[in-house]
Biotite code that builds the C-alpha atoms (Angstrom):
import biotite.structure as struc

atoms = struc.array([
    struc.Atom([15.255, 6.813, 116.877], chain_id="A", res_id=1, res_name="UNK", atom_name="CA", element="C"),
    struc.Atom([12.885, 3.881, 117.519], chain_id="A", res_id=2, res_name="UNK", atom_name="CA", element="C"),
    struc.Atom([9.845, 2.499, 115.712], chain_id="A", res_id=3, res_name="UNK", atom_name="CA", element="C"),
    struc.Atom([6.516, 0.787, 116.546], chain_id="A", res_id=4, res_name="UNK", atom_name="CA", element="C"),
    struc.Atom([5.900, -1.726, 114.129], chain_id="A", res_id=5, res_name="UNK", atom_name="CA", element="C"),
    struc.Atom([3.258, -4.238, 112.680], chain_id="A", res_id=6, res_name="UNK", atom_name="CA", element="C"),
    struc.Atom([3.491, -6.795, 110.886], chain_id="A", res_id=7, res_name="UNK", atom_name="CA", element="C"),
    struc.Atom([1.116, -8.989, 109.164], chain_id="A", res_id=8, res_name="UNK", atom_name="CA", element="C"),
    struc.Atom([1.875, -12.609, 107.390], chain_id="A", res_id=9, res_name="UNK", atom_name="CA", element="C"),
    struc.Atom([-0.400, -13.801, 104.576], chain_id="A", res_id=10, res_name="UNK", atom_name="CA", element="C"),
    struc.Atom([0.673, -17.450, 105.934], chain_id="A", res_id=11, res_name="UNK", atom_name="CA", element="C"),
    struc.Atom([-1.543, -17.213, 109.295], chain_id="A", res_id=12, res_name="UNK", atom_name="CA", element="C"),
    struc.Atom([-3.611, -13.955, 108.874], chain_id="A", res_id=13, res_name="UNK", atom_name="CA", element="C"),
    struc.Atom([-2.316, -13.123, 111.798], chain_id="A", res_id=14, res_name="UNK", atom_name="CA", element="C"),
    struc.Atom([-0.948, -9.171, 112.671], chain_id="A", res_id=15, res_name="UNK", atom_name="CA", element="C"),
    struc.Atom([2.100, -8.879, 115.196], chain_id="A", res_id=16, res_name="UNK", atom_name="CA", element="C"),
    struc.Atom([3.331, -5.641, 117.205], chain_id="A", res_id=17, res_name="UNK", atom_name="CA", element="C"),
    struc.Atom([6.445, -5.052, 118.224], chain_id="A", res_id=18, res_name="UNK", atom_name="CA", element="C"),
    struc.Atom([9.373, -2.063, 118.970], chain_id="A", res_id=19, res_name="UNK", atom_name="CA", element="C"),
    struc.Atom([12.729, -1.634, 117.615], chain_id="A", res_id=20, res_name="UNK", atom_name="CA", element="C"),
    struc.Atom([15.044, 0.298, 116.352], chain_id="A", res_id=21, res_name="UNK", atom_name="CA", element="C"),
    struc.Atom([16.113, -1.179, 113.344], chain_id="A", res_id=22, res_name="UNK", atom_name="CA", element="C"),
    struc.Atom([12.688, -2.408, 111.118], chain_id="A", res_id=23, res_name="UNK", atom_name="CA", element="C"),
    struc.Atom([14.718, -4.226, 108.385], chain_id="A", res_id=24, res_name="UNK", atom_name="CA", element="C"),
    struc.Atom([16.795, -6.009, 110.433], chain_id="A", res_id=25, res_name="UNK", atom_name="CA", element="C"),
    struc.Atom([13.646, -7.340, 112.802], chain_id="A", res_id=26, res_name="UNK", atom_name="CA", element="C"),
    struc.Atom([11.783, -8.201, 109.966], chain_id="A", res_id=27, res_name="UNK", atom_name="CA", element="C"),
    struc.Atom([14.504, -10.441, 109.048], chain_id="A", res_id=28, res_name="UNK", atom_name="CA", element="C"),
    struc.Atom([14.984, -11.685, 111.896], chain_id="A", res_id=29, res_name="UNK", atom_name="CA", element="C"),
    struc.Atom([11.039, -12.408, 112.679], chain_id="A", res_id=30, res_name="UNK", atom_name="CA", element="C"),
    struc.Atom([11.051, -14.012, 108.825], chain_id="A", res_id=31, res_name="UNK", atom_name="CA", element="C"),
    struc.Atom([13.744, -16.442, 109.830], chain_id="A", res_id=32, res_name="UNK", atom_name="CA", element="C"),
    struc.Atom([11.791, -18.009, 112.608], chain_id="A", res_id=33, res_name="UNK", atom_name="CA", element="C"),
    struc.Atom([14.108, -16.979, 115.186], chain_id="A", res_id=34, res_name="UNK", atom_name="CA", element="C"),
    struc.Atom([11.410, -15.117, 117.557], chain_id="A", res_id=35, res_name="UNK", atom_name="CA", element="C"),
    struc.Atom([9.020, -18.188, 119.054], chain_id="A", res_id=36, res_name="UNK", atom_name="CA", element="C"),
    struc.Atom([5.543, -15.678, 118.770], chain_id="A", res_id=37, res_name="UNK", atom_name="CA", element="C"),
    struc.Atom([6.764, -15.029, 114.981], chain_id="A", res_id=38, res_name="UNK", atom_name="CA", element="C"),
    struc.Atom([7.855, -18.420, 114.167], chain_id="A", res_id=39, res_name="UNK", atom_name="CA", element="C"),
    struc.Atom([4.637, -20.009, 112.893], chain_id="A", res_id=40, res_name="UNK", atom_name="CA", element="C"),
    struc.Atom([3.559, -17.067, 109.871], chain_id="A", res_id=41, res_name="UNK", atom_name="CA", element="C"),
    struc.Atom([7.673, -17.392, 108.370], chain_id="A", res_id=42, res_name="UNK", atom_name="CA", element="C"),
    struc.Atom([8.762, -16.618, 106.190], chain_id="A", res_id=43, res_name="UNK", atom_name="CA", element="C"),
    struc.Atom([5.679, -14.599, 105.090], chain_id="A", res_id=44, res_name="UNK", atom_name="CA", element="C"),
    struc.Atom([5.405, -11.490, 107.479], chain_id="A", res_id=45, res_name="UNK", atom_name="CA", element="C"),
    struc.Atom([5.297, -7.891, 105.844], chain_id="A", res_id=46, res_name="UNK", atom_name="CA", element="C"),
    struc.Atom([5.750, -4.574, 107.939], chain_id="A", res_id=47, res_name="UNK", atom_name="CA", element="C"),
    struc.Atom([2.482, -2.831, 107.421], chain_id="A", res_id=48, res_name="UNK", atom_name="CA", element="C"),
    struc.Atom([3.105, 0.390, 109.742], chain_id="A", res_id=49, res_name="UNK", atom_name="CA", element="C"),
    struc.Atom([6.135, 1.725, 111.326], chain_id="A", res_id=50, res_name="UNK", atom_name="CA", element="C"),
    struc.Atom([5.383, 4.813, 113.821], chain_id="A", res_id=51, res_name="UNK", atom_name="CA", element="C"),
    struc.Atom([8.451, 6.622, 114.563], chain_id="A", res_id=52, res_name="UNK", atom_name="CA", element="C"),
    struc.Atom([9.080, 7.542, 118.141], chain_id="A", res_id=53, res_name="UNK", atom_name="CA", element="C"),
    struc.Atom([11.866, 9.752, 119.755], chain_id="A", res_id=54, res_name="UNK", atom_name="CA", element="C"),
    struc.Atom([13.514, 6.970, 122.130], chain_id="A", res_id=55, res_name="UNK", atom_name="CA", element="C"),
    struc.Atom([12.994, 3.363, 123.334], chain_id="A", res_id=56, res_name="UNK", atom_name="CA", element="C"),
    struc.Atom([11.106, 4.332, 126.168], chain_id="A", res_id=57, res_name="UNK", atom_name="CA", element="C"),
    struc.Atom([8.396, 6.165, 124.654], chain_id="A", res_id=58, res_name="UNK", atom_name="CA", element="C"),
    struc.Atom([8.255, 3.327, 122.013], chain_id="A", res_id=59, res_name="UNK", atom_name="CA", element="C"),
    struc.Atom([7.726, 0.862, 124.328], chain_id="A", res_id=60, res_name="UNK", atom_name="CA", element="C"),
    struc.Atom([4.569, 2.633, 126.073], chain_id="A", res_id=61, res_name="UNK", atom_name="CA", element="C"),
    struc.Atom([3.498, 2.724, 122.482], chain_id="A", res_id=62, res_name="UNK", atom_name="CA", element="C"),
    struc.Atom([3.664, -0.414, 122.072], chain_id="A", res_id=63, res_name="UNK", atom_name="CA", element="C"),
    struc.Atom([1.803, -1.986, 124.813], chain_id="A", res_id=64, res_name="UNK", atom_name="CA", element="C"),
    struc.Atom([-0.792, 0.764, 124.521], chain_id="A", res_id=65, res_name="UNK", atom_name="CA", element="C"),
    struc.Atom([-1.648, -0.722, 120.836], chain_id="A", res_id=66, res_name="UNK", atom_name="CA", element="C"),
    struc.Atom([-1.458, -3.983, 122.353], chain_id="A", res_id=67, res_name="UNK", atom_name="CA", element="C"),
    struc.Atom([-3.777, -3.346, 124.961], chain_id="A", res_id=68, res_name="UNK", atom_name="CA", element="C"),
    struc.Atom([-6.561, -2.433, 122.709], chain_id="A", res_id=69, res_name="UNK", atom_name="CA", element="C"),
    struc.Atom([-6.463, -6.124, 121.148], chain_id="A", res_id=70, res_name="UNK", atom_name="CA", element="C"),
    struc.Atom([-8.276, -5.258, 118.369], chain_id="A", res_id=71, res_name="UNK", atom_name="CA", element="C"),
    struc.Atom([-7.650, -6.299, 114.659], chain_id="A", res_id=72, res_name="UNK", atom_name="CA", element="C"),
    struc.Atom([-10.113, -3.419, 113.512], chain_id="A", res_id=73, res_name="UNK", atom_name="CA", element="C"),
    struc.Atom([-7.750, -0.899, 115.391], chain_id="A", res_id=74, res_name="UNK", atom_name="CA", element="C"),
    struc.Atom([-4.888, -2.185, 114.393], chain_id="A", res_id=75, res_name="UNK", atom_name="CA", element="C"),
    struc.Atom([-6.029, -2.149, 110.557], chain_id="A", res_id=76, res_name="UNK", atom_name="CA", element="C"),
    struc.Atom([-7.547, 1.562, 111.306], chain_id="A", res_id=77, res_name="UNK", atom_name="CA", element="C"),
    struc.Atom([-4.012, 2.125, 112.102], chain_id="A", res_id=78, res_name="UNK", atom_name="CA", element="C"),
    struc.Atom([-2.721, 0.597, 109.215], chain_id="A", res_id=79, res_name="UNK", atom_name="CA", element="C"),
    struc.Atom([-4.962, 2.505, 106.579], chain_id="A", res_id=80, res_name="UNK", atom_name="CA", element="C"),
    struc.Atom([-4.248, 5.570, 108.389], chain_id="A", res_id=81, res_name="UNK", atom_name="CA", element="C"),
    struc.Atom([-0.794, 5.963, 106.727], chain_id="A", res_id=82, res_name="UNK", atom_name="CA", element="C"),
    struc.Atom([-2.518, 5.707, 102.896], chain_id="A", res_id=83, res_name="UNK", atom_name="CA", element="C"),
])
């Protein structure tokens, strides 16, 4: 099982997308400073959707096709559309 994910941190106002298969441990790792994109909103980034997906192939498609739409109002469409 792998997951889509976004994150948001109140520190930047800034969203980031990502793929993996374990959420909590990412998030950890992202709130650490340890990824270079991630570094800068630390420790302050919340997962605010997780999309479940059958394998890391079809997660990664996923991925990029969010990415591709670089859109903040999509991205928050997405995020309100799991209530």
């Amino acid at each position: 099982m792998y997951f889509v994910y976004i994150l948001f941190s109140t520190k930047t106002n800034k969203y980031y997308i990502g793929s993996t298969d374990s959420p909590e441990s990412r998030l950890k790792h992202h709130n650490a400073g340890a990824t270079p994109s991630t570094k800068s909103g630390a420790p302050f980034w919340e997962i605010k959707y997780l999309e479940k997906l059958a394998d890391r192939s079809i997660a990664l498609k996923r991925e990029l096709e969010i990415k591709k739409k670089k859109s903040r109002k999509y991205l928050e469409y997405l995020i309100s559309s799991v209530g």
